[in-house]
Structure formats: structure tokens, C-alpha cells
C-alpha positions as CSV (number, residue, x, y, z in Angstrom):
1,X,-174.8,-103.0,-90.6
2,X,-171.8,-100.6,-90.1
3,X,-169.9,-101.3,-87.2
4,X,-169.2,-98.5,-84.6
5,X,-165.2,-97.4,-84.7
6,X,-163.6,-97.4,-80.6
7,X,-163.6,-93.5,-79.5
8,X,-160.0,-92.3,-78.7
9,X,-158.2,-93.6,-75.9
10,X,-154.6,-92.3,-74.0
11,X,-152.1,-93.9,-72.0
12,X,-153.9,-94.0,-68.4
13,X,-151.1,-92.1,-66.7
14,X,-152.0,-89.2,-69.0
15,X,-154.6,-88.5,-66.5
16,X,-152.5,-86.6,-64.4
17,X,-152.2,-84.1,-67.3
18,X,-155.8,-83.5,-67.3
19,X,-156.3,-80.6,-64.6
20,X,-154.8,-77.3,-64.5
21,X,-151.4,-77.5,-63.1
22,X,-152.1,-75.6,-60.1
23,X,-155.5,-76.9,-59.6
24,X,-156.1,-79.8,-56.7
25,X,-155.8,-83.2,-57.4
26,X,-155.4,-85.3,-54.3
27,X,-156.5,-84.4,-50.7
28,X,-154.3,-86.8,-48.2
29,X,-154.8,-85.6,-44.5
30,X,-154.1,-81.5,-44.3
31,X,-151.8,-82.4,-47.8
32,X,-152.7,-81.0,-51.2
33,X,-151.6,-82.4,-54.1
34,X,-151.9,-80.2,-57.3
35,X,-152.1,-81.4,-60.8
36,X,-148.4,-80.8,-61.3
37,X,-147.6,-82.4,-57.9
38,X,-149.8,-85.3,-58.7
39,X,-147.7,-85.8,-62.3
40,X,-144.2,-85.3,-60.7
41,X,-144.9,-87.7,-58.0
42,X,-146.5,-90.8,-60.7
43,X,-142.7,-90.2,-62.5
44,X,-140.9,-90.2,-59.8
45,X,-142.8,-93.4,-58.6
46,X,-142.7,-94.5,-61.8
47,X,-138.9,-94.5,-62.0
48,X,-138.6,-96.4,-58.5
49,X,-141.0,-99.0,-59.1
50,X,-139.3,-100.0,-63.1
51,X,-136.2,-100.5,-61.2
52,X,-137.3,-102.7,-58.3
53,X,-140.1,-104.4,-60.9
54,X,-138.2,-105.1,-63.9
55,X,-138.7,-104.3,-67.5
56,X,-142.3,-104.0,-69.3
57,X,-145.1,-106.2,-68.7
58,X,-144.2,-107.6,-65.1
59,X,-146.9,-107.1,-62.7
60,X,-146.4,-104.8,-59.5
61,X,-149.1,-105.3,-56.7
62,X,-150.1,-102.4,-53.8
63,X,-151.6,-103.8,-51.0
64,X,-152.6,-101.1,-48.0
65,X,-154.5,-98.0,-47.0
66,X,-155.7,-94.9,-49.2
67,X,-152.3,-93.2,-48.5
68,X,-150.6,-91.3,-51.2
69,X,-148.4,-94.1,-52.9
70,X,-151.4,-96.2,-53.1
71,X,-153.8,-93.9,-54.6
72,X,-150.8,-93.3,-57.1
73,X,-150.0,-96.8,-58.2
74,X,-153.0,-97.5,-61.1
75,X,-151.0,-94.2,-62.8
76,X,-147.4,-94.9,-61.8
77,X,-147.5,-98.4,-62.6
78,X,-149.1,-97.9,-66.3
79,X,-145.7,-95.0,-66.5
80,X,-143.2,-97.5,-66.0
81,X,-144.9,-100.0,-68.4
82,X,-145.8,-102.5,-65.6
83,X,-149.0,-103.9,-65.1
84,X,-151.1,-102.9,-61.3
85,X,-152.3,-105.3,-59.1
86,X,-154.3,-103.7,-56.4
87,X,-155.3,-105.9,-53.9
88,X,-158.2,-105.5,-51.2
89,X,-156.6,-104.5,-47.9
90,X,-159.6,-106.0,-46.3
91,X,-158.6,-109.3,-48.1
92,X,-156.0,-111.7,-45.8
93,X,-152.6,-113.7,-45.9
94,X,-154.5,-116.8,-48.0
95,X,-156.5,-114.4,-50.6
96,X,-153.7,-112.5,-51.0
97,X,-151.1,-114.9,-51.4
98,X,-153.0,-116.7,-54.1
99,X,-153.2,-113.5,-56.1
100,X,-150.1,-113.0,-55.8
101,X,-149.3,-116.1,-56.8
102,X,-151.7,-116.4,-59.8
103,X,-150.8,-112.8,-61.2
104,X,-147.3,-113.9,-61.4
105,X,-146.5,-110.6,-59.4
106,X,-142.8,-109.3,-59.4
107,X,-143.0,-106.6,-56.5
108,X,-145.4,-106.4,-54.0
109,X,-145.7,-102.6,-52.3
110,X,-147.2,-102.6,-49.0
111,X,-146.3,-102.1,-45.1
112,X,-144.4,-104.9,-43.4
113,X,-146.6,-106.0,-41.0
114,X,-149.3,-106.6,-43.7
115,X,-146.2,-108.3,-45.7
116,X,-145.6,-110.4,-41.8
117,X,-149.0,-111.5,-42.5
118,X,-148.0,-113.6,-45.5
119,X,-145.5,-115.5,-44.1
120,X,-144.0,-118.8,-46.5
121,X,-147.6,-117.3,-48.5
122,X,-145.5,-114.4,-50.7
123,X,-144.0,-116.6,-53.8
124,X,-140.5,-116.5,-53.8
125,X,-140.1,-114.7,-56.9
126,X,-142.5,-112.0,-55.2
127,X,-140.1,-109.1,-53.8
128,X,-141.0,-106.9,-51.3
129,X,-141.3,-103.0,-50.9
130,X,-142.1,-101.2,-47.8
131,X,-144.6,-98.3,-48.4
132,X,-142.5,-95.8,-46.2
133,X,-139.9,-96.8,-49.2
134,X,-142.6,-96.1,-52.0
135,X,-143.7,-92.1,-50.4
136,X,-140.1,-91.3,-50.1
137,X,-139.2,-92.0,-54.1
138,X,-142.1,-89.5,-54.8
139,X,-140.6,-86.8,-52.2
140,X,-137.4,-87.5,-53.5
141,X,-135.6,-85.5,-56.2
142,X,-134.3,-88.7,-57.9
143,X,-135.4,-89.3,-61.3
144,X,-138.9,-89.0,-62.8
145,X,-139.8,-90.5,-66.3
146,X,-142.1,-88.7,-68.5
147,X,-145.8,-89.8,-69.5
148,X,-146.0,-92.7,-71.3
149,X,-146.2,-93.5,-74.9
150,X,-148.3,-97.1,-74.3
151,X,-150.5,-98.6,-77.0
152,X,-153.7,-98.6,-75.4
153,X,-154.7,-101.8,-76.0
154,X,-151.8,-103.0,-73.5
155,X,-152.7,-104.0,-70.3
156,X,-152.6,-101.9,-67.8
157,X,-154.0,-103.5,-65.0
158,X,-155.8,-106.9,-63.5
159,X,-158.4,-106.6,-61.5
160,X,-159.2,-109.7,-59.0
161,X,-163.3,-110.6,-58.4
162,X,-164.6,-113.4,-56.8
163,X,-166.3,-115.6,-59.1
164,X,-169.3,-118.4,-58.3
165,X,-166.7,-121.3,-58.6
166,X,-163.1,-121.2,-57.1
167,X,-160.7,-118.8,-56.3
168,X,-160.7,-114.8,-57.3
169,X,-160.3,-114.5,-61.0
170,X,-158.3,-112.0,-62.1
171,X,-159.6,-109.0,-65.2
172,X,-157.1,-108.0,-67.6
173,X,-157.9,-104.3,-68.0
174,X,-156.3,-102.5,-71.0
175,X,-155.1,-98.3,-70.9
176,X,-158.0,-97.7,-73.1
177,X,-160.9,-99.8,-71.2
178,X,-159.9,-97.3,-68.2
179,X,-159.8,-94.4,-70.3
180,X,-163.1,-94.8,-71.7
181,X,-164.7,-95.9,-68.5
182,X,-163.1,-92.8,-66.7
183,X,-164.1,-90.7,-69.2
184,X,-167.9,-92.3,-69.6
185,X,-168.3,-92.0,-65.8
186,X,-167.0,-88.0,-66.0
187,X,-169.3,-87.4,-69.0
188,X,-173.0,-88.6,-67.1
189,X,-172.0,-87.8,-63.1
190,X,-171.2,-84.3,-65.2
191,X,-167.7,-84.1,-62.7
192,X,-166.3,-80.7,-63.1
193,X,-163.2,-78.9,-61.9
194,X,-164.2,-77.9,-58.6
195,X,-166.0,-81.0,-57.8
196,X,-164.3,-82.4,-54.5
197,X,-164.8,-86.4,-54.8
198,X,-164.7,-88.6,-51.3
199,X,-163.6,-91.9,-51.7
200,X,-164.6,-94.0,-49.4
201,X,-164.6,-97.3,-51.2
202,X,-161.5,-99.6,-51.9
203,X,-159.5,-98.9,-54.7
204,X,-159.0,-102.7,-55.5
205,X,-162.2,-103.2,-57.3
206,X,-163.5,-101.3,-60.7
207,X,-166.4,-99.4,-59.1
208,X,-163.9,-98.0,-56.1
209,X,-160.6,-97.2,-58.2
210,X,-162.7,-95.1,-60.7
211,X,-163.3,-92.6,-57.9
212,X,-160.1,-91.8,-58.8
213,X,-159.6,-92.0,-62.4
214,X,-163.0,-90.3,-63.3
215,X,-162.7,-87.4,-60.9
216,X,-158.7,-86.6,-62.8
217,X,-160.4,-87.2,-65.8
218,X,-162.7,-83.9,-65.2
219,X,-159.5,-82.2,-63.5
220,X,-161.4,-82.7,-60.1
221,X,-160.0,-83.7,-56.7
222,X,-160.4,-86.6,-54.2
223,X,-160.2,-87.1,-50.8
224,X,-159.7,-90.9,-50.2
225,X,-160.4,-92.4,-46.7
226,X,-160.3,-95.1,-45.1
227,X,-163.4,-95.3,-42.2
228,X,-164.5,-96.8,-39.3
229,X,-167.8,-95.7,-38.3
230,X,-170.7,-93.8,-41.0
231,X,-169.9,-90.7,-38.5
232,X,-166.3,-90.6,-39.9
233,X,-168.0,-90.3,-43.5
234,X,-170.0,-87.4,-42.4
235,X,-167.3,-85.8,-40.6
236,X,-164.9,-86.0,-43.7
237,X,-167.5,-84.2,-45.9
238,X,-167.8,-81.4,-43.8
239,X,-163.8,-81.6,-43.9
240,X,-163.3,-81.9,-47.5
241,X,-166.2,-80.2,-48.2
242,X,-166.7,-83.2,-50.6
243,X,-169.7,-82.9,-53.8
244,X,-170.1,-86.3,-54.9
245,X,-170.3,-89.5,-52.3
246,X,-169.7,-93.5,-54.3
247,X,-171.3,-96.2,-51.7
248,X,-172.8,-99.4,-51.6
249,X,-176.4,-100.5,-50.3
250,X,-175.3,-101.5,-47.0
251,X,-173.4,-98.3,-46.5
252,X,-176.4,-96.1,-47.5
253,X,-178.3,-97.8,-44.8
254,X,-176.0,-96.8,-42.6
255,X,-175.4,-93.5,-43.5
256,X,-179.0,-92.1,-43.7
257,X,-179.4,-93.7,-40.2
258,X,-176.2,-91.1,-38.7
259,X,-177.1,-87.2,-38.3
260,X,-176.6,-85.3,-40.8
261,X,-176.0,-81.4,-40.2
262,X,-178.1,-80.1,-42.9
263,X,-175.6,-77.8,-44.2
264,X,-172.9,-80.8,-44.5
265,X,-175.4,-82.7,-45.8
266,X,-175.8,-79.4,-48.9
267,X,-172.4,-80.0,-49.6
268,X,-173.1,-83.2,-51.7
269,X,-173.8,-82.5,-55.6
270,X,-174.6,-86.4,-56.4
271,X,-174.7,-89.4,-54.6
272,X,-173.5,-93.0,-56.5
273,X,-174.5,-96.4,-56.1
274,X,-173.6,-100.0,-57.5
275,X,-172.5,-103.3,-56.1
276,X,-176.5,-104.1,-55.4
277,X,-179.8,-102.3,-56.2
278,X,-181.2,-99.4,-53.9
279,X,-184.7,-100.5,-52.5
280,X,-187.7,-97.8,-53.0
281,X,-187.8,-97.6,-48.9
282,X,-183.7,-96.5,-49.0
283,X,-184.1,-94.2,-52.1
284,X,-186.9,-92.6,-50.1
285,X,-184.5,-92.4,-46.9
286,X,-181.3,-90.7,-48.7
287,X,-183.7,-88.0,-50.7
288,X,-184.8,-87.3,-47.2
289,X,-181.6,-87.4,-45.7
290,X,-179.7,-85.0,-49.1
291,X,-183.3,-83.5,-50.3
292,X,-180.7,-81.2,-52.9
293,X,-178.6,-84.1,-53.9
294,X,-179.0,-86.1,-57.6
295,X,-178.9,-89.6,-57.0
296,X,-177.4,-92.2,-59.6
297,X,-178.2,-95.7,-59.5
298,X,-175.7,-97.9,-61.9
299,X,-174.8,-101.5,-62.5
300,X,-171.5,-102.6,-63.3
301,X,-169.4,-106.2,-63.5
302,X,-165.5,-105.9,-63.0
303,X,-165.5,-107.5,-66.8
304,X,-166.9,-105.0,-68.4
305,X,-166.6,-101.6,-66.1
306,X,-169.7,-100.6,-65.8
307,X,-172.8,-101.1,-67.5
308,X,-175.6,-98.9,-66.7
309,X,-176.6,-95.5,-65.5
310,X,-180.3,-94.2,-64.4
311,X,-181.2,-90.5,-64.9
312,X,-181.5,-88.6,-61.5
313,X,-184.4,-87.4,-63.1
314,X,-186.2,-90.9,-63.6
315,X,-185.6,-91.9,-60.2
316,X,-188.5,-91.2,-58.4
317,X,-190.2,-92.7,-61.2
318,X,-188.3,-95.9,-61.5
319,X,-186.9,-96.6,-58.3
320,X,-186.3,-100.3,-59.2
321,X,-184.3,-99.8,-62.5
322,X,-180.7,-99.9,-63.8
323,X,-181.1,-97.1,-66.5
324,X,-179.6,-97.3,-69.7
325,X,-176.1,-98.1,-71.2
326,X,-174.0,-95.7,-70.1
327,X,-171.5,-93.7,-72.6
328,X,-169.4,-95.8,-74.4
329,X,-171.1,-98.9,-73.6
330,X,-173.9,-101.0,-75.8
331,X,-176.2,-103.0,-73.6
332,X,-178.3,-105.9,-75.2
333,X,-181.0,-108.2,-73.7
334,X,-180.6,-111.3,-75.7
335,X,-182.1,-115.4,-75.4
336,X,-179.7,-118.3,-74.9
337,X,-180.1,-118.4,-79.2
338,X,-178.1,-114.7,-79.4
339,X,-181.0,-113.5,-80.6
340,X,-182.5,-109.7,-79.0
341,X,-185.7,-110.3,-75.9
342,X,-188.7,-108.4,-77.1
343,X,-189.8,-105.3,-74.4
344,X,-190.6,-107.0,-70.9
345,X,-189.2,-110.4,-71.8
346,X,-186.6,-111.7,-69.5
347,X,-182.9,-112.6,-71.0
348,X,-179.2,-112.0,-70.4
349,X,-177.3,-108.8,-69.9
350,X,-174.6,-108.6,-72.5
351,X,-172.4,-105.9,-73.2
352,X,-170.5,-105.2,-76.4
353,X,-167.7,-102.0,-77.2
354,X,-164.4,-100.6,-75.9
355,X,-165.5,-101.6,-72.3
356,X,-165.0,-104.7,-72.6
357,X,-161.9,-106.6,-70.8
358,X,-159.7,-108.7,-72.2
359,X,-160.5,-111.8,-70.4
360,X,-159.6,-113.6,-67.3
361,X,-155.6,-113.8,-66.8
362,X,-154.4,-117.3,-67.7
363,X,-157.8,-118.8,-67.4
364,X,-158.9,-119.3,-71.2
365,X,-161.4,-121.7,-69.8
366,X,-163.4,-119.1,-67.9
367,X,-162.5,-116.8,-70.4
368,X,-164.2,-118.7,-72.9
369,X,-167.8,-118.8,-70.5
370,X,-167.5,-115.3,-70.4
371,X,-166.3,-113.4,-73.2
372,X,-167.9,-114.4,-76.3
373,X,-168.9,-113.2,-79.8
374,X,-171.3,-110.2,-80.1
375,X,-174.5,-111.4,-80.6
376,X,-175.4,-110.5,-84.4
377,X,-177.3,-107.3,-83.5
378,X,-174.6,-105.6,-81.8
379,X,-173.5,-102.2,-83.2
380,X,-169.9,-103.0,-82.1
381,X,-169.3,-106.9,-82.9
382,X,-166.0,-108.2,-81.9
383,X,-166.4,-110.0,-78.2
384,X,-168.6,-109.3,-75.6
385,X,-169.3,-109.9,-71.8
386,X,-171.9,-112.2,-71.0
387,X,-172.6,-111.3,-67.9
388,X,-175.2,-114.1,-66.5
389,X,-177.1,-111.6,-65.5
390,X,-180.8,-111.5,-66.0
391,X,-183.2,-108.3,-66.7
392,X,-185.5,-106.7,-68.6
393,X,-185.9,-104.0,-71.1
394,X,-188.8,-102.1,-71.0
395,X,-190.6,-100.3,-73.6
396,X,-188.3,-97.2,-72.9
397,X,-185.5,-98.7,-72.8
398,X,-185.3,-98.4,-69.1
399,X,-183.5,-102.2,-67.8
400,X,-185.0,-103.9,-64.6
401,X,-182.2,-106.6,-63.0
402,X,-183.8,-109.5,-62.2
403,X,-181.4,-112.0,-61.2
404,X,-178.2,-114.1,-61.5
405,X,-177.9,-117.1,-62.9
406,X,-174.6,-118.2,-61.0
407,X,-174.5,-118.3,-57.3
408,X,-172.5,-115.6,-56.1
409,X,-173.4,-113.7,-52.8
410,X,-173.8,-110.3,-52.9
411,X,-173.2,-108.9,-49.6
412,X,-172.2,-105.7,-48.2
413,X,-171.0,-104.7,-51.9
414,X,-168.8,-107.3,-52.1
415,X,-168.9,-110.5,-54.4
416,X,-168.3,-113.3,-52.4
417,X,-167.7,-116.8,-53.9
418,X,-169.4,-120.0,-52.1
419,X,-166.9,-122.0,-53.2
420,X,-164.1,-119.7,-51.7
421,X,-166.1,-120.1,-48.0
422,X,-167.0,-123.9,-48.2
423,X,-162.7,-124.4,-49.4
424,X,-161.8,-121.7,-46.1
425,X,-163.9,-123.9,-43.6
426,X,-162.7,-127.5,-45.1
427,X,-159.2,-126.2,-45.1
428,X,-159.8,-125.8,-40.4
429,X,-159.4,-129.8,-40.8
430,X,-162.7,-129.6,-38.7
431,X,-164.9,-130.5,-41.3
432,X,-165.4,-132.8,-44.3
433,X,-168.0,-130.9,-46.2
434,X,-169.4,-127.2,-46.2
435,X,-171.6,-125.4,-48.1
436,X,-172.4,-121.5,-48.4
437,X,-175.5,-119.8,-49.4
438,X,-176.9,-116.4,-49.1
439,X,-180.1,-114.9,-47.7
440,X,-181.5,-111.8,-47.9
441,X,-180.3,-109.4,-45.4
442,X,-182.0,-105.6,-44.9
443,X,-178.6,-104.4,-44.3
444,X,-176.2,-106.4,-45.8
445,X,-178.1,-107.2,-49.0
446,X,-177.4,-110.7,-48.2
447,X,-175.5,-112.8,-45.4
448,X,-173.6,-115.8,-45.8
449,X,-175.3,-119.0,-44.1
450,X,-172.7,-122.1,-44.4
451,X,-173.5,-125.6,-43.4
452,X,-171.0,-128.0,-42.2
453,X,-170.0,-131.6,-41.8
454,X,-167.9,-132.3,-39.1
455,X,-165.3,-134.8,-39.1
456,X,-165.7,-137.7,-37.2
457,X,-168.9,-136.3,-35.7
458,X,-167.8,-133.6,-33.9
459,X,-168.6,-130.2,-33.6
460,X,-166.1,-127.8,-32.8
461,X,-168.0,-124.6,-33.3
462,X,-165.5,-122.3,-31.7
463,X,-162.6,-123.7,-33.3
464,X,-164.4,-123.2,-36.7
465,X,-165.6,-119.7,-36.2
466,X,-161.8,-118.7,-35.0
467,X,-160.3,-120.5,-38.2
468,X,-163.2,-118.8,-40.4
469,X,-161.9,-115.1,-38.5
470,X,-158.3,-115.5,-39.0
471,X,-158.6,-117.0,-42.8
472,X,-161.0,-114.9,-44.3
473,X,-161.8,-110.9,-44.5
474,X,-164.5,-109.5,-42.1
475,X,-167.5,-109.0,-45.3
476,X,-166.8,-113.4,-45.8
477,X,-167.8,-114.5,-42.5
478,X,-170.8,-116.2,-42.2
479,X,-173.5,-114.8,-40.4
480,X,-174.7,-118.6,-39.6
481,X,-172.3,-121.7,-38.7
482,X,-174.5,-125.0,-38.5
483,X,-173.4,-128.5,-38.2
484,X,-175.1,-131.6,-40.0
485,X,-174.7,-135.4,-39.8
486,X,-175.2,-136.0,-43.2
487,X,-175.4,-134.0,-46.2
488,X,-177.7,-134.7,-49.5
489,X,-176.5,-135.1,-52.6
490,X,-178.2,-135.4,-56.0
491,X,-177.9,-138.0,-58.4
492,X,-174.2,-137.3,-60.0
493,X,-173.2,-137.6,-55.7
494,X,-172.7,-134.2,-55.7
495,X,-173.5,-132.0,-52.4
496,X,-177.7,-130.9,-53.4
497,X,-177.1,-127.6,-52.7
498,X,-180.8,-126.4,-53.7
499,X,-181.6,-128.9,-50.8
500,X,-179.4,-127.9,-48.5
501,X,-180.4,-124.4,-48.7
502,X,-184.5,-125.4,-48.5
503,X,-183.7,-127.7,-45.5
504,X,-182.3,-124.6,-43.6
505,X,-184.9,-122.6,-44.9
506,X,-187.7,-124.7,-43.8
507,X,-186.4,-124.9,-40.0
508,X,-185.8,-121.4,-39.5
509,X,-189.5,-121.4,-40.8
510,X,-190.5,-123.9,-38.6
């Protein structure tokens, strides 16, 4: 079988060259960036952040809102040959210290009262830079380097995602796996020049920072923003006069339930989704709320971009499926053996070409779980993501997820690691063992239920919940707190989690 040769990549900062000069890039508040504006300022940032950073390779971390700097770090960084860390603002002082710490981060950019918030947390070989410090080296008329001549198989940037065991893990992503991925994205939304792009997701995660890249990519604009309420979403399309709308389940719940002037509502060309599956009941609620709009369901994993793409056209049709491999991408359905699932027989996700990542930093052992030789029928060979997902292909070629074989919780868009809950609530002192589970939630595609031990018997529910508040981000607090004697374990004495979670199950039942 001849093997598939990678498409040509560029340096990701060389997506600032991709509009016209004069043409809109970035939409910050009444402030618009052009194309030449948006390549001026990533030099100029570029220069500043090599000389507080160090030389090539050191990491740099942004930590904040969508304000200009930030939404300018994935390209500046990648200019001065450093390697971004963008890191959830949501996310607080113990996440973000332990990416900090794990990343090996040089500089960390951000405000100083979210820097306050870290405390003895920030490793001491971690320096600190003030955003205010950041927007006034791109005003500036200091110097600016020029775009960069990178290999694009050097990293770029590392992505952190929870995983079903432990602490965030973070994705090594290289200049080309973001080229492609922006330029895959730009190719089947069909992004064009005028397209105005809202981006209301966080740029810390794949699925939020390629609102950015894909829309340059096409030599289109964005309007990031950070919101409070759905109504602020609607307002800012009106404002923007925004084309294309990236969200989450939970959010589309939300928005189809706010009112929607029906011309605003025209405005939108295509609406996105990932980070969970639409239901047929909320597909039916946003064509009814945008009747002119194309809807695009995908699936993606940090590890490997993103994965899938359904047709507007199919969706009324196939409400329930994850389309096809999007460009770029080869998606196969295989059995534990390698080998490729006949139609409508279950078996893992895995996907194989440029995509791909380049691992888990310093963590060849996960690594190793996860990325993995192409099985044998794979077009592109070399290694692959395994995703441990499970879904079916059906006799079009149309894939239907079915479900995970890990226990992540998937709630509010996020990926939230058990583990990561149960080590926040043991760390209060107020409890010897905890364990975390979801359950299907309407809105938030699932909510977090964690059961407790207490120490010495006692049950200090309002100390817990305010530990739980001021340790971990708002989309990680369980939705239930509940307190046990005991807890069962299995045979090897570890915590029966599958028990735990039918116990809880049965009395809310009862």
C-alpha cells in the first residue's frame, strides 16, 4: 500500500500573513486590528517576550481574558521560537500552578492579581509579566522580529486536558499539526474573507484557540469575548455582526432558550459544535431558533485536533452522528487486535496523519497508552491516537459515538478528571476517601456527584463545599456532596467505584 505524503505546512505565525493587509483581523472592544496590525503587533510581542523568556524552546504561559495580548500569544510565542502555554482562566491557583510547574514554564504573562492568586504556587524559576506590560510592547515602536523560519515539526505549543487518571496532561502540538488543523477547519466551515467569527470559547483548549487560527487562516476576523450571561452572546452578534458561532452543548441550551431578534439571529452563516454530542430535541431547537443557519456537528480530542465533521446537509437526517474524517485527518474503527470493525460493529476511534500530536510532555508512560502504531490499514502509518473512544461506522461511512472507555466526565464542555476532584476534596483534610462520578445532566451533559468519607466520622459539609469553591474552577464543582461511613472496595482493596456509583444510584431511585 503507498503511504499518503503530509500536505504542506508553515510556521504558525505565518498566519498573520494570510489576509489582505488592510483587511480585519481582530475585533477587541470598538478596536480594529487589520492584517498588517495583527502582524506588526505578533513581532513586536515577539521581540518582548524572547527577551524576558530566554532563547528557543523555553515555554511562555498566558493566563487571562480574550484581550489583545492574549489572543496574540499562540502566534507571537511560535515568532520568538518559544513554545505557548495557554492556560484556562477559569482554571485556579492549584491547576495552574501544577502546569506551570509540569511545563517547565519560563515566563508567565497574566494580570497580577490572577498572579496574587498563586502565591508560594508559581515555581521559582517561573518569572512573571504583567499583561498591561505585554499590550504596551505591541503599541510600542521598539523592535519587531520578522515571521519565522521554524521547522514545522517543532513544537509550537502544549496544550493541558484533563485526563481519567491524575493531573491535566499536557499535548505537545507541533507548527504544522496547527497549520493543517487550521487549515482543515477553514476548508469544510468554507470561512471566507468577510466572515466575522465570535469567539466565545476559551482559547486554552484545541476546539476554542482554533476560532482564531482557522478564521486568519481564510483572512477572516474575530471578535473574542469573554460572557456572562447567553444575552451578552446575542448582544455581541448584533455588535459584531458575527457569521459563524463555536459552542458547546450546554451553551446551545442556553442560547436557544434567550430571544433572539430574528434579524441578529440572520446574521449567523454556520453554527459549531464539539465537546459533547447535540441531542435530536436541541438540533430541533437551534434550526428553529437560526432557521437560515448550517449547523456542523464535529468531534475532536486535544491529541489529535479534531476528528470529525458532519455535513449540514446530513443533519436532519442523522442527527445522532459525528460525520466523517475531516480534511487532513484518516479515521479508522478498529478491534483491540488492530484489525478494521465491519459496518455497524462497535470498536475504537483511531486516528492516523499530520494531526496527530506528538505525545504527552514528559509523560512517555501515557504517551505510550495513547499514541501507538497505525493499525496496518492505515493510509498514513507512522503513530496514531487511540482515542478510547468507541463508535460505529455505518454502511456510509457516517460514525455514530457510542462511548468512552475511560472515566472522564464530560460536563459543560469541559473534561473533567475524577481523580483530579476526589485528590481536591482529600487535600480539605476533611476527608479520608472521595470518589467522583458523573450523571447525565439535560443541561450540563453531565454533573459531577462525589462521595465522601469523613475523617474521624465527621461531616463537615460546609467546610468541604467552601474548600471544593476556592480549590477548583466553577465547571468542577460537584453538583452532589454526600458523606458515607464506609466505602466498598473490590477485591485488590481498591475503592469499587462501579459500586459506589450503583449504590447512589439505587437511593436516589428509591
Amino acid at each position: 500500500m503507498t503511504k499518503i505524503e503530509n500536505p504542506p505546512s508553515h510556521p504558525i505565525d505565518h498566519l498573520a500573513l494570510r489576509g489582505v493587509p488592510d483587511a480585519p483581523a481582530l475585533l477587541i472592544g470598538e478596536r480594529v486590528l487589520s492584517f498588517a496590525d495583527l502582524d506588526a503587533g505578533v513581532g513586536r510581542l515577539a521581540a518582548w517576550l524572547r527577551e524576558r523568556a530566554g532563547g528557543p524552546g523555553e515555554r511562555v504561559a498566558s493566563w487571562g481574558a480574550k484581550t489583545r495580548a492574549i489572543c496574540l500569544m499562540p502566534l507571537a510565542a511560535a515568532r520568538a521560537g518559544l513554545i505557548h502555554v495557554p492556560i484556562n482562566p477559569l482554571l485556579k491557583g492549584p491547576q495552574v500552578a501544577h502546569i506551570l510547574a509540569d511545563s517547565g514554564a519560563a515566563l508567565l504573562v497574566t494580570n497580577a492579581p490572577r498572579a496574587d492568586m498563586l502565591g508560594d504556587g508559581r515555581p521559582a524559576d517561573c518569572a512573571f509579566e504583567d499583561l498591561k506590560a505585554a499590550e504596551t510592547a505591541i503599541d510600542s515602536d521598539g523592535p519587531a522580529l520578522p515571521p519565522s523560519r521554524a521547522g514545522t515539526d517543532e513544537l509550537a505549543a502544549i496544550l493541558y486536558t484533563s485526563g481519567s487518571t491524575g493531573r491535566p496532561k499536557g499535548v505537545m502540538l507541533s507548527h504544522a499539526n496547527l497549520w493543517l488543523g487550521a487549515e482543515s477547519v477553514a476548508s469544510y466551515l468554507k470561512i471566507a474573507p468577510d466572515d466575522r467569527v465570535l469567539a466565545v470559547l476559551p482559547l486554552s483548549f484545541d476546539y476554542g484557540q482554533n476560532q482564531l487560527l482557522s478564521t486568519w487562516y481564510a483572512g477572516g476576523a474575530v471578535a473574542p469575548l469573554d460572557y456572562l450571561t447567553p444575552r451578552d452572546v446575542v448582544k455581541a452578534v448584533a455588535r459584531y455582526r458575527a457569521t459563524t458561532l463555536a459552542g458547546v452543548p450546554p451553551l446551545w441550551v442556553q442560547l436557544v432558550e434567550s430571544d433572539w431578534p430574528a434579524d441578529t439571529a440572520a446574521l449567523l452563516r454556520r453554527l459549531t459544535n464539539s465537546g459533547g454530542a447535540l441531542t435530536p430535541t436541541l438540533i430541533d431547537a437551534m434550526r428553529a431558533t437560526f432557521p437560515n443557519t448550517a449547523i456542523y456537528p464535529m468531534y475532536g480530542l486535544t491529541e489529535a485536533f479534531r476528528s470529525t465533521w458532519l455535513d449540514p446537509a446530513l443533519v436532519a437526517s442523522h442527527p445522532t452522528s459525528m460525520g466523517r474524517a475531516i480534511p487532513h485527518a484518516e479515521i479508522l474503527v478498529c478491534r483491540p487486535d488492530g484489525s478494521v470493525t465491519d459496518d455497524d460493529e462497535p470498536g475504537e476511534l483511531v486516528h492516523c496523519g499530520p494531526l496527530v500530536a506528538q505525545g504527552y510532555w514528559h509523560d512517555a508512560e501515557r504517551t505510550a497508552q495513547r499514541f501507538r502504531p497505525a493499525p496496518p490499514a492505515s493510509r498514513h502509518g507512522g503513530i496514531a491516537v487511540w482515542s478510547g473512544d468507541t463508535v460505529r461506522r455505518d454502511a456510509e461511512g457516517l460514525l455514530t459515538f457510542v462511548g468512552r472507555d475511560d472515566a472522564m466526565i464530560k460536563t459543560a464542555g469541559n473534561r473533567v478528571s475524577p481523580t483530579e476532584v476526589e485528590d481536591a476534596a482529600v487535600a480539605s483534610g476533611l476527608v479520608y476517601e472521595a470518589v467522583a462520578f458523573g450523571i447525565p445532566d439535560a443541561r450540563l451533559g453531565a454533573a459531577i456527584v462525589l462521595i465522601v468519607r469523613g475523617r474521624g466520622g465527621d461531616a463537615d459539609r460546609d467546610g468541604l463545599a467552601a474548600w471544593l469553591r476556592q480549590t477548583l474552577p466553577n465547571f468542577m464543582q460537584p453538583q452532589t456532596i454526600e458523606w458515607r461511613d464506609t466505602l466498598p472496595r473490590n477485591p485488590n482493596g481498591k475503592l469499587d467505584r462501579v459500586a459506589i456509583a450503583a449504590d447512589w444510584t439505587r437511593q436516589v431511585a428509591a
